[in-house]
VOBA-1610 file (N, C-alpha, C; in pm, whole numbers, padded with zeros to 5 digits, always signed):
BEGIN
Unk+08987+13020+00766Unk+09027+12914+00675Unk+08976+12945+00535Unk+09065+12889+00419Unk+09037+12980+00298Unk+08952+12816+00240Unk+08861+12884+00116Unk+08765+12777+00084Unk+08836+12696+00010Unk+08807+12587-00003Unk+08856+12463-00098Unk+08777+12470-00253Unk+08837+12435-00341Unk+08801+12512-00473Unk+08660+12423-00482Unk+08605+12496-00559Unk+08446+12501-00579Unk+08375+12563-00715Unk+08299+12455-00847Unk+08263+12524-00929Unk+08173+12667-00861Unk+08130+12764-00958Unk+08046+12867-00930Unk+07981+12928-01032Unk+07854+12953-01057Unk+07753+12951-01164Unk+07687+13078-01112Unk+07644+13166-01206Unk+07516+13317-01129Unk+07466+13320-01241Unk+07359+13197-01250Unk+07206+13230-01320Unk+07172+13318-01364Unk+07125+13394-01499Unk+07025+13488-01512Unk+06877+13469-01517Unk+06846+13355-01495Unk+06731+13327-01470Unk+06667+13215-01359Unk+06554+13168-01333Unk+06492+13089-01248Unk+06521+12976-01331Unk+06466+12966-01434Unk+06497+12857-01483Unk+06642+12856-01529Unk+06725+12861-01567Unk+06904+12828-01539Unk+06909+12807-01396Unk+06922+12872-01309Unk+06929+12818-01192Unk+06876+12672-01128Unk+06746+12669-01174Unk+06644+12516-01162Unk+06728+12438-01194Unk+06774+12452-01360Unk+06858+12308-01399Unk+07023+12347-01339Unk+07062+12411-01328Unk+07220+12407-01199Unk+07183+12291-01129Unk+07093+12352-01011Unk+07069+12267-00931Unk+07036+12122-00917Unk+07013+12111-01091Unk+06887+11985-01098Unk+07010+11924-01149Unk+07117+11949-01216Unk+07199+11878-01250Unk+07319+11824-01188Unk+07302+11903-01091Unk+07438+11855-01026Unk+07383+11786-00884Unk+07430+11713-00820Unk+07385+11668-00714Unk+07442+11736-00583Unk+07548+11768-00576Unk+07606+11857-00514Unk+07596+12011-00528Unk+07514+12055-00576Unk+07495+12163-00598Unk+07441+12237-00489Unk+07427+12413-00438Unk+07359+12448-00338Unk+07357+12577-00396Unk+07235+12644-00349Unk+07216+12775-00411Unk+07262+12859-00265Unk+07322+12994-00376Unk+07406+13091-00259Unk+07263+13198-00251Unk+07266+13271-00128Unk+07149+13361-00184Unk+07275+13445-00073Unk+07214+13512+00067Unk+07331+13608+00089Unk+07476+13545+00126Unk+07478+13415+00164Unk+07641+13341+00203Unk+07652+13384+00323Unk+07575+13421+00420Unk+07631+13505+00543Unk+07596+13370+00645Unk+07553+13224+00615Unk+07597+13124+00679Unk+07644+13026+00594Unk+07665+12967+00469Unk+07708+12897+00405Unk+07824+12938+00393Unk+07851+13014+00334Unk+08011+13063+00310Unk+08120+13000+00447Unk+08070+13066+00581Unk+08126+13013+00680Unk+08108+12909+00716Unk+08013+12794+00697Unk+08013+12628+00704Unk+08139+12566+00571Unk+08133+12658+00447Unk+08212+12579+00391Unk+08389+12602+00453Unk+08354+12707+00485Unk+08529+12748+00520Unk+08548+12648+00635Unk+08425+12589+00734Unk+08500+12523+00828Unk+08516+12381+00773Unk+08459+12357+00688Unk+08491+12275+00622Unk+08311+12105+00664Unk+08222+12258+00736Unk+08143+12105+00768Unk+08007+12130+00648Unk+08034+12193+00547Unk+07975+12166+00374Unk+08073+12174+00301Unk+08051+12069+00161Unk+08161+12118+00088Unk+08099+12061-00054Unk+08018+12166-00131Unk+07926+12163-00212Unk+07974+12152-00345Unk+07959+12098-00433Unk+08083+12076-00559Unk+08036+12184-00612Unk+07900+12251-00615Unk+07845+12360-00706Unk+07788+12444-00646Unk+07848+12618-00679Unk+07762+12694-00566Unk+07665+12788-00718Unk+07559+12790-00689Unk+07450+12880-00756Unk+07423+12966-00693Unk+07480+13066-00742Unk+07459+13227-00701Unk+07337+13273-00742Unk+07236+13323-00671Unk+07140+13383-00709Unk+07113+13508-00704Unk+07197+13600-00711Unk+07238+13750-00708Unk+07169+13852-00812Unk+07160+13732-00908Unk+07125+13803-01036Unk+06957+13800-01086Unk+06924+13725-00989Unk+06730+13699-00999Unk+06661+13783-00912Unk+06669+13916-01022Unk+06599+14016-00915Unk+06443+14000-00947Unk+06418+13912-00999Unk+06252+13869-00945Unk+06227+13788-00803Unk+06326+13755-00749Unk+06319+13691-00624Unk+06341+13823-00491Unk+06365+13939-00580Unk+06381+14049-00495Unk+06304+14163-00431Unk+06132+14101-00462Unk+06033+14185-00465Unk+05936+14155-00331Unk+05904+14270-00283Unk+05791+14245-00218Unk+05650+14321-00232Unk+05573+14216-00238Unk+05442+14281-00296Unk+05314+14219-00239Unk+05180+14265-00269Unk+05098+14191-00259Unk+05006+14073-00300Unk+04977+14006-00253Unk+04901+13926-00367Unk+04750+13963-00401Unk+04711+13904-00502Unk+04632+13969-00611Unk+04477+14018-00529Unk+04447+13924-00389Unk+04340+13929-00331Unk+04392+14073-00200Unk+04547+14104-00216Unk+04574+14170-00089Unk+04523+14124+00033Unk+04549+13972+00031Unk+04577+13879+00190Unk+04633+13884+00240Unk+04764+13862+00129Unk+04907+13822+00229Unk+04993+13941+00150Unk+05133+13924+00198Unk+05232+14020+00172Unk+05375+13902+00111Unk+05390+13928+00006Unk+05470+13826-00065Unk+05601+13878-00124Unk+05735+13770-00005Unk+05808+13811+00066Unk+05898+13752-00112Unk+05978+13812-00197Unk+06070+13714-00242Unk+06183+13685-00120Unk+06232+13529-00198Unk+06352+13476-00121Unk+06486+13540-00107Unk+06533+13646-00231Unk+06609+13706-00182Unk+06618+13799-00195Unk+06499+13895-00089Unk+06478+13998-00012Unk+06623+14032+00092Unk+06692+14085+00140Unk+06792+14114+00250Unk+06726+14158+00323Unk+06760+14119+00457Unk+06730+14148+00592Unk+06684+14323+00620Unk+06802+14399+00528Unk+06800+14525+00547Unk+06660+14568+00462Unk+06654+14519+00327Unk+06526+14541+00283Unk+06334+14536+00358Unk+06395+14430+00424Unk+06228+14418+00517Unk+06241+14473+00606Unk+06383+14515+00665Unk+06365+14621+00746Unk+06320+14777+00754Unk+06308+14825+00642Unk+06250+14949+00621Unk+06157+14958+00487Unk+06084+14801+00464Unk+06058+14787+00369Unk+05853+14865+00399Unk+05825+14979+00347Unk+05689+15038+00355Unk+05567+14936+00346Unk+05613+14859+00278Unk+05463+14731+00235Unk+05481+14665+00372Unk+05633+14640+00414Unk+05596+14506+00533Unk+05581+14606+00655Unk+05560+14736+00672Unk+05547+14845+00793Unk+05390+14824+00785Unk+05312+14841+00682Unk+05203+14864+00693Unk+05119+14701+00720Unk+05174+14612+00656Unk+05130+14461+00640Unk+05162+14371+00794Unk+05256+14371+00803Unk+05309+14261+00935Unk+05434+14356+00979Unk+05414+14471+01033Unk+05560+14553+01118Unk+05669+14439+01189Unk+05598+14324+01263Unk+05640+14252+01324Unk+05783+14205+01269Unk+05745+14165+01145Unk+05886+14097+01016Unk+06013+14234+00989Unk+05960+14368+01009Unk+06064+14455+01041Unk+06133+14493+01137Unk+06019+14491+01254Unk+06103+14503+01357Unk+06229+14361+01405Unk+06186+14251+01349Unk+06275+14178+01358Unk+06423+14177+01292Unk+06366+14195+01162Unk+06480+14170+01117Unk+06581+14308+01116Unk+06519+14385+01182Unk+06644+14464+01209Unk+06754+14446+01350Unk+06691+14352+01434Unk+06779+14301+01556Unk+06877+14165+01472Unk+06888+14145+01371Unk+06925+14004+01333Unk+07065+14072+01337Unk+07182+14019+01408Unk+07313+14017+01403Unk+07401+14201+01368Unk+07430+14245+01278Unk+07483+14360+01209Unk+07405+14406+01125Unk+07491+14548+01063Unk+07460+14631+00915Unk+07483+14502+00844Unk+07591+14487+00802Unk+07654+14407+00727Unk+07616+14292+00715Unk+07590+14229+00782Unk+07487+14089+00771Unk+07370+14091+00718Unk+07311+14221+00775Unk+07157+14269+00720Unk+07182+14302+00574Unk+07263+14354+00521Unk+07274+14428+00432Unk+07302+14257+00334Unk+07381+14176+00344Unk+07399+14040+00262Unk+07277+13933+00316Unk+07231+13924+00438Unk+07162+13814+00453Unk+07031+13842+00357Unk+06932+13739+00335Unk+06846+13716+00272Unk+06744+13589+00343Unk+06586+13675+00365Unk+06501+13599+00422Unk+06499+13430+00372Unk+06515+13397+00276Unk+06512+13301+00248Unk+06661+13232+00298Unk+06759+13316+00271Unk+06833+13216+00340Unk+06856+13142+00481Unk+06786+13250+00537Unk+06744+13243+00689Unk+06643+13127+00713Unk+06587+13120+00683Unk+06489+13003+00677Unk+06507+12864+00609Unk+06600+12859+00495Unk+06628+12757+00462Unk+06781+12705+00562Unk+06813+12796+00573Unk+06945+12713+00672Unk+06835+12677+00775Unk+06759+12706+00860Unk+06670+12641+00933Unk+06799+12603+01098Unk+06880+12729+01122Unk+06938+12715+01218Unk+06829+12740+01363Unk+06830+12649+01445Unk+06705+12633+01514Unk+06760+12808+01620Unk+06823+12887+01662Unk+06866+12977+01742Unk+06821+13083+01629Unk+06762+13065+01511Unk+06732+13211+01424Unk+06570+13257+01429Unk+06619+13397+01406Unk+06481+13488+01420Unk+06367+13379+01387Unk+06389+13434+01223Unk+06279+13384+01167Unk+06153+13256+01149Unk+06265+13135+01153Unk+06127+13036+01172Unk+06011+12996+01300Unk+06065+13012+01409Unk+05903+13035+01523Unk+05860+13175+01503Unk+05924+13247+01419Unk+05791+13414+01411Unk+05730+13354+01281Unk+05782+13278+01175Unk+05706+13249+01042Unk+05585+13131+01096Unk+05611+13090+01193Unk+05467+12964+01243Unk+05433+13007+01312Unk+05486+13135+01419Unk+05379+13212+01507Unk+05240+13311+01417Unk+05291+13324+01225Unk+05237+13413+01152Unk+05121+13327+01073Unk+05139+13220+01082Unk+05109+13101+00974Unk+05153+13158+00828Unk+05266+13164+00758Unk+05349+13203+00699Unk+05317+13081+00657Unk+05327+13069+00497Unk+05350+12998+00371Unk+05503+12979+00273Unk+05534+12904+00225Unk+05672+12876+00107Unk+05632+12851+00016Unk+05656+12923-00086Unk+05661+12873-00253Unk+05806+12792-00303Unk+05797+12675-00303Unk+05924+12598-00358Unk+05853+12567-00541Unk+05956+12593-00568Unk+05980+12581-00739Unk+06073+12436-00781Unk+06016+12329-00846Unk+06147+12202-00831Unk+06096+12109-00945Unk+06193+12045-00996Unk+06122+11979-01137Unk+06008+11946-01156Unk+05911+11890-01015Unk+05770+11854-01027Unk+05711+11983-01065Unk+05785+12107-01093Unk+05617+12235-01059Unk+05637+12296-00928Unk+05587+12413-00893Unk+05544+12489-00787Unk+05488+12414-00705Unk+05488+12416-00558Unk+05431+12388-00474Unk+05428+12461-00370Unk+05287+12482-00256Unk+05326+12554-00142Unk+05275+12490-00050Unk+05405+12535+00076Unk+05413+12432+00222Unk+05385+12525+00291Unk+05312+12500+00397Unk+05269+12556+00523Unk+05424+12597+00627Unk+05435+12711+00682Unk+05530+12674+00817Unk+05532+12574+00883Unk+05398+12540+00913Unk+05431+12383+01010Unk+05457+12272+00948Unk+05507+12268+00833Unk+05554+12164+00772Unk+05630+12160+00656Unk+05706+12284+00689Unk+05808+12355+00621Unk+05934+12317+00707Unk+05934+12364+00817Unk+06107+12293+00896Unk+06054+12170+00955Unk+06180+12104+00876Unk+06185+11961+00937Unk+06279+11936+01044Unk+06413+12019+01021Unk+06495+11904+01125Unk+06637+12053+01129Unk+06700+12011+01232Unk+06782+12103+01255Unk+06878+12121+01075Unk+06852+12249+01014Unk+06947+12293+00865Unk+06883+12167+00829Unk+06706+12142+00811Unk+06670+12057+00750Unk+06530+12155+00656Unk+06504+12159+00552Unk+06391+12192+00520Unk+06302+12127+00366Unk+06138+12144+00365Unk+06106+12137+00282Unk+06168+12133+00128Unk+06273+12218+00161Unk+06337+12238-00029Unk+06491+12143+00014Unk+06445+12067-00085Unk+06540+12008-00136Unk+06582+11934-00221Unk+06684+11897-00272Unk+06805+11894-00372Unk+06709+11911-00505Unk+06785+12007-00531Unk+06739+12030-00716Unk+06560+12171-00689Unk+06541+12166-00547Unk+06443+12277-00537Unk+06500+12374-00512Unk+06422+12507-00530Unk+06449+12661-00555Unk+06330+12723-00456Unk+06343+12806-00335Unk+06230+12859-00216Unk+06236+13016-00311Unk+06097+13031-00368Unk+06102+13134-00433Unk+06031+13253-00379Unk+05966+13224-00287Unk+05928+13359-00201Unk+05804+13308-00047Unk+05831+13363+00004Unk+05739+13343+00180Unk+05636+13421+00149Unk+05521+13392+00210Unk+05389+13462+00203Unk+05328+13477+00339Unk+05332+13577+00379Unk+05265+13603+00529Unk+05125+13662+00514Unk+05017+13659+00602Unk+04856+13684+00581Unk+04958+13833+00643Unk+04851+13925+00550Unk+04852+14044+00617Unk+04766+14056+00738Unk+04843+14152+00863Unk+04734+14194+00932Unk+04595+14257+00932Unk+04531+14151+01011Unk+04403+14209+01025Unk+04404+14316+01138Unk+04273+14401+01128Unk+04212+14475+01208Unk+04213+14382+01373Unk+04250+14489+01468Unk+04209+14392+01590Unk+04325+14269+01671Unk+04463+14282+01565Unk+04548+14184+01587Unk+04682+14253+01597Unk+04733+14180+01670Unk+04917+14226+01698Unk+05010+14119+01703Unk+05143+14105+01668Unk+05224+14034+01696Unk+05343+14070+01787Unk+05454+13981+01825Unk+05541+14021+01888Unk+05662+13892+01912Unk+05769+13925+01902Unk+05879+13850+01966Unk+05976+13855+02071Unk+05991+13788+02166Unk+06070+13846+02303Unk+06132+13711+02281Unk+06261+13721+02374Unk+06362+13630+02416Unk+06497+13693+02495Unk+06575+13587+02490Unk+06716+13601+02564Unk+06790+13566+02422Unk+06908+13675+02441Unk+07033+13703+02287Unk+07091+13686+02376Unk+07223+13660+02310Unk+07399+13627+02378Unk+07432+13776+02279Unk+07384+13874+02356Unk+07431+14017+02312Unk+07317+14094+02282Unk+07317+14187+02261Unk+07244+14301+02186Unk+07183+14218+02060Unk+07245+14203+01947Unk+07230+14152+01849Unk+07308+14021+01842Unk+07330+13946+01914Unk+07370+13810+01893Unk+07233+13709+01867Unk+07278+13544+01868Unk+07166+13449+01838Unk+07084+13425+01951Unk+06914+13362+01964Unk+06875+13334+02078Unk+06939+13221+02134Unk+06879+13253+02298Unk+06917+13146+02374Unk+06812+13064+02362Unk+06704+13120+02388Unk+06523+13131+02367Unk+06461+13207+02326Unk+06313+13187+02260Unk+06291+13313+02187Unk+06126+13244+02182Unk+06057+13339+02180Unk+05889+13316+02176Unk+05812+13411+02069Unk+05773+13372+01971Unk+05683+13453+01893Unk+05532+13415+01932Unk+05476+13531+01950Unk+05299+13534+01921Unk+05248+13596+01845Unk+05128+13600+01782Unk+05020+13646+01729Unk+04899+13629+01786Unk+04845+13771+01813Unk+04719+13757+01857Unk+04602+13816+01775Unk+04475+13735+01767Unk+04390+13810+01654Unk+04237+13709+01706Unk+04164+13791+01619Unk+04039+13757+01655Unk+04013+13596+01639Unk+04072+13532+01565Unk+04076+13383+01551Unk+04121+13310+01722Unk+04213+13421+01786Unk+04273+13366+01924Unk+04437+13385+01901Unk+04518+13297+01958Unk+04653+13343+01933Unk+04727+13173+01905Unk+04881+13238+01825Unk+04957+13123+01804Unk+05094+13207+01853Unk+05105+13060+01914Unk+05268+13064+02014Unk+05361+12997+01974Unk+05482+13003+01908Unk+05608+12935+01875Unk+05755+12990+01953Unk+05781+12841+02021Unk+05885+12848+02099Unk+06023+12794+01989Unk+06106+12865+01986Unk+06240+12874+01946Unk+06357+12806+01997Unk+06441+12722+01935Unk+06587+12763+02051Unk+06545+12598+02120Unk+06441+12521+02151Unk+06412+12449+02230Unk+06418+12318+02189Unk+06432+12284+02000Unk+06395+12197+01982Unk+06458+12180+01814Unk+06470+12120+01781Unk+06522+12121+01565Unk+06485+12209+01515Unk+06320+12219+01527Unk+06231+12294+01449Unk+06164+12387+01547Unk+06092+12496+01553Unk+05989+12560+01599Unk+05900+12481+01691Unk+05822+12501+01809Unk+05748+12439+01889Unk+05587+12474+01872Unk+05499+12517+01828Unk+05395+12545+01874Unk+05373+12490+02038Unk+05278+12599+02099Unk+05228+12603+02231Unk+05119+12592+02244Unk+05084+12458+02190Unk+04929+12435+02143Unk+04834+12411+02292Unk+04889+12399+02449Unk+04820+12401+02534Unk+04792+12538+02595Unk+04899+12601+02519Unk+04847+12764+02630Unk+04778+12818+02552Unk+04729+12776+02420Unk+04664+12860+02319Unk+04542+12821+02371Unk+04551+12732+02371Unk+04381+12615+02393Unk+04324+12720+02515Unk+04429+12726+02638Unk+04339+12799+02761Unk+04334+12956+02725Unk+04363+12968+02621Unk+04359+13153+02584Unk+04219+13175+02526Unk+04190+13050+02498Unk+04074+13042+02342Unk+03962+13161+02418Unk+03928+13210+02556Unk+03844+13251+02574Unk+03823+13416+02548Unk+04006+13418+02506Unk+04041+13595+02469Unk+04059+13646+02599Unk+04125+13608+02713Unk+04153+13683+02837Unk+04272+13697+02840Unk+04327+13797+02795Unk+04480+13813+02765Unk+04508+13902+02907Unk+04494+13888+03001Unk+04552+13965+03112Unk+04676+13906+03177Unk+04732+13967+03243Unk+04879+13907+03278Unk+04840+13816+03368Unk+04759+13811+03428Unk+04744+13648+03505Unk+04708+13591+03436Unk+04588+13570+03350Unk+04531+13480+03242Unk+04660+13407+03178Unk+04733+13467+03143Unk+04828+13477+03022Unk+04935+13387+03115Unk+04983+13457+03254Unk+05094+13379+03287Unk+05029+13211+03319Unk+04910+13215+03383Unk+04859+13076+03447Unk+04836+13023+03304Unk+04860+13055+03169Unk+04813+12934+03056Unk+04953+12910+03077Unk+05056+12979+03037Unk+05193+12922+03053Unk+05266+12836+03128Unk+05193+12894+03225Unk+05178+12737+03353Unk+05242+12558+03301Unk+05347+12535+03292Unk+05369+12348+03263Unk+05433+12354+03139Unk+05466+12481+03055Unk+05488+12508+02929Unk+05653+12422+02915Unk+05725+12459+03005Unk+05842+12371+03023Unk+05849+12248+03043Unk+05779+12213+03107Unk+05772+12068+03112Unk+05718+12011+03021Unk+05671+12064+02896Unk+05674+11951+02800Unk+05776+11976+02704Unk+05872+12017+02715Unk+05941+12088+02593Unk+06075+12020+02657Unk+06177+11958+02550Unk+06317+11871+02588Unk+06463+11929+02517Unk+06416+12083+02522Unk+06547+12164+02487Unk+06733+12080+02570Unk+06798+12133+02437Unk+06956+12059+02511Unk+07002+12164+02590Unk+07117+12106+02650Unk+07187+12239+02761Unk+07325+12242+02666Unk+07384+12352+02654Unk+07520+12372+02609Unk+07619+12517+02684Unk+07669+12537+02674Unk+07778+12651+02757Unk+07686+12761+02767Unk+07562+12787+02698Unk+07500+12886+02704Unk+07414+12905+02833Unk+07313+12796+02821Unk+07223+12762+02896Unk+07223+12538+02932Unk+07163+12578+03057Unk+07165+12445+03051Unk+06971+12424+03017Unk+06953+12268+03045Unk+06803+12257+02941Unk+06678+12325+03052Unk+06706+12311+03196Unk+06651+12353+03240Unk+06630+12529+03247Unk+06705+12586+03237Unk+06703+12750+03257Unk+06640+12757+03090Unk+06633+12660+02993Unk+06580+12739+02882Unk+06440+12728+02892Unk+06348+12556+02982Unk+06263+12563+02992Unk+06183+12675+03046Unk+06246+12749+03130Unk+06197+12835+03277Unk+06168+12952+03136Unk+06300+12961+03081Unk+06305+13117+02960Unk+06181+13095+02873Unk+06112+12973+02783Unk+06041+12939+02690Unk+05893+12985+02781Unk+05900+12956+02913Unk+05752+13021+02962Unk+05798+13154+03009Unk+05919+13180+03035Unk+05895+13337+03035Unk+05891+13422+02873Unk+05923+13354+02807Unk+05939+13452+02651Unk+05788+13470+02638Unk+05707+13281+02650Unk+05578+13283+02581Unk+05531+13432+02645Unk+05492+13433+02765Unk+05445+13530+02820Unk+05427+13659+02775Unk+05598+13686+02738Unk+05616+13791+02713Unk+05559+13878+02602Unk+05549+13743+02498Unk+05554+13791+02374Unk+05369+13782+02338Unk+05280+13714+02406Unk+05164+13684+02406Unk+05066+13840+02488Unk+05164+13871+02584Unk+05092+13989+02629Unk+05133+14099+02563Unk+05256+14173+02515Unk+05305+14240+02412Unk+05197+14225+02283Unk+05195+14137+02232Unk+05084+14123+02119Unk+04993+14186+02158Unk+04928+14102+02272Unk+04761+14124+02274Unk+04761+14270+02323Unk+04882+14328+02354Unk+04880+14477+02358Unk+04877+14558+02207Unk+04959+14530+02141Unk+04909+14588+01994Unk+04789+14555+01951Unk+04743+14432+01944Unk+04593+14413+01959Unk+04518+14569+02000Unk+04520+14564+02084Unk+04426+14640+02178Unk+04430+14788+02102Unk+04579+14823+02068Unk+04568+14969+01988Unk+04597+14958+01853
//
């Protein structure tokens, strides 16, 4: 279906872009279009103003920050970029090896981390690996800069922290420490298709964080299997008996894919998966 006409604006700056946005109420910023574009064609957005941000190659950097903590992601980084990106190999591998399973070349090559996260489609990579990381947002919006935590960054299914008239100007992940590993496992509808379920961990000397995917609007933390991990016994029994009941608190929907029960059963098999995988990079 072909789009219904639509102003279109490409900023040369952060600030032009700020006031686009700030002025129009209908306005939405484009960063790769590789899910907006296709919501507007079906006709379930239909944005009076699209802000292209193509042209803000300060949103295109990844670097460190000044203490070399974290690894600071701009928003429109492409998928393909963090995928062979040297800073995020050496910092968090985890964010490369992902985003090179995300869908195609071609998707990789237009999508953009930030857009991934602000569509906040609950079946995508990124947001339970960004709260399995404790991952940070820099939103830019008439009040001033501000930064939101992952866990209180997705709100609601294609719901997030930034909104109307805000600008997500770059993600900040803690670099890895010594002693720590991450990992993501799940069930795809393909090779590279979306999850059905999906489990990110991190494991590190602090203990580990578990985010279940796919199950719920937003990201789940697995704040009871963490609790029985706290003692650092990452062995495959340890590990499977915390997972133990993990489904039963979790009220995932059923659709042609899965019904709610087979995703519960998947959310304690991913945790698993992805908690002992870690605590295996851990280890080397």
């Amino acid at each position: 279906m072909l789009l219904r006409e639509v102003e279109y604006a490409r900023p040369s700056t952060i600030e032009e872009a700020l006031a686009l946005l700030s002025e129009h109420d209908g306005a939405r910023a484009l960063a790769g279009g590789q899910t907006l574009v296709n919501v507007m064609k079906a006709r379930a957005a239909s944005p009076d103003v699209l802000v292209d941000l193509a042209d803000l190659d300060e949103l295109r950097t990844i670097t460190f920050s000044a203490d070399g903590g974290s690894l600071e992601i701009g928003s429109m980084v492409t998928l393909s970029t963090l995928a062979s990106s040297s800073e995020v190999d050496v910092a968090r591998p985890v964010l490369a090896e992902v985003a090179g399973t995300v869908a195609d070349v071609q998707v990789r090559n237009r999508g953009t981390i930030g857009g991934n996260v602000c569509v906040n489609d609950p079946t995508s990579h990124f947001p339970p690996l960004l709260v399995a990381l404790d991952a940070s947002f820099t939103i830019l919006g008439a009040g001033g800069e501000r930064v939101v935590p992952a866990a209180d960054f997705f709100v609601g299914v294609y719901l997030t922290a930034v909104g109307e008239g805000d600008l997500l100007t770059k993600v900040s992940v803690p670099t890895r420490a010594a002693g720590s590993g991450d990992a993501m496992c799940g069930m795809t509808l393909g090779a590279h298709g979306t999850y059905v379920v999906n489990a990110a961990a991190s494991v590190g000397a602090s203990g580990v964080r578990v985010a279940i995917g796919c199950v719920s609007s937003t990201p789940v933390r697995a704040t009871a299997m963490e609790e029985r991990l706290a003692g650092g016994d990452y062995s495959e029994s340890a590990v499977a008996e915390a997972a133990q009941g993990l489904g039963s608190t979790l009220d995932p929907p059923s659709d042609v894919h899965a019904s709610a029960d087979y995703r519960r059963a998947l959310a304690e098999v991913s945790a698993v998966r992805a908690v002992l995988q870690a605590a295996e990079r851990a280890r080397g």
